[in-house]
N, C-alpha and C positions, 0 to 999 in steps of 0.2 A: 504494500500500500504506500501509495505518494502522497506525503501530507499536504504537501503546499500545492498541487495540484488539487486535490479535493476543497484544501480550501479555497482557494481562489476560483474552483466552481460554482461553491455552494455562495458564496459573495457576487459572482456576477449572478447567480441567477436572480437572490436576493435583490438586486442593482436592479438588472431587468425587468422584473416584476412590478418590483416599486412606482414607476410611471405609470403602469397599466392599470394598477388598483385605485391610486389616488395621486391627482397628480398636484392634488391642492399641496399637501402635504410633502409632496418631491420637490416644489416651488418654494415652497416654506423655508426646504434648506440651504438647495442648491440654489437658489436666486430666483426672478420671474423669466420665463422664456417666449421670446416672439414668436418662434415658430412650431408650436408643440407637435406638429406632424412630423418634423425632425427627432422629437423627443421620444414620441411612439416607435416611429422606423427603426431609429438605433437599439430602442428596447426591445423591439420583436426578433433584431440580428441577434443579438447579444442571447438571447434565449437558447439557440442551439449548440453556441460553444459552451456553455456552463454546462450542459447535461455532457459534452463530450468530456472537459474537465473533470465533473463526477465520476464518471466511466473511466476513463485511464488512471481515475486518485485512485478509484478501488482495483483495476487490476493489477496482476504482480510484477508485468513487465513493466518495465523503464522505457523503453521506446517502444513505442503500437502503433497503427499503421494509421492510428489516427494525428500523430504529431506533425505530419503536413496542412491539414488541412486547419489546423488548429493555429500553427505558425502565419497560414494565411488568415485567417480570421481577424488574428492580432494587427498585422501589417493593416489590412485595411478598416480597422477602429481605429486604429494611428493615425491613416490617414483623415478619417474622419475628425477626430477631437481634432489636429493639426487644421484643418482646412474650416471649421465652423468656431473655430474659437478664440 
């Protein structure tokens, strides 16, 4: 088991989530946002890597065949934060 993988699953999905349920309260923290359809899209992306996150915290190899697709996920939320903020 990979700690820091699981956790950093279990916080984006947490992360993710959080706009979809209330976003009064997302706003509250993170500041007001003009474009909240931005704020949903990146939430909805954000949702499928945190379950793959999960998924390789708990299995026992170190490298899984999902570590490509998870490396791209991150480069292009980089781009994003980078390019909206």
């Amino acid at each position: 088991m990979n700690i820091i993988l699981l956790v950093m699953g279990i916080y984006y999905l947490i992360t993710a989530l959080w706009p979809l349920i209330s976003i009064k309260t997302f706003e509250l923290v993170t500041g007001p946002k003009v474009d909240k359809w931005l704020v949903y899209t990146v939430s909805c992306l954000l949702i499928a890597p945190s379950f793959l996150y999960i998924y390789t915290g708990l299995n026992e190899e170190l490298i899984s065949p999902l570590t490509l697709p998870l490396m791209q996920g991150e480069l292009l939320t980089s781009l994003v934060v980078l390019f909206y903020s």
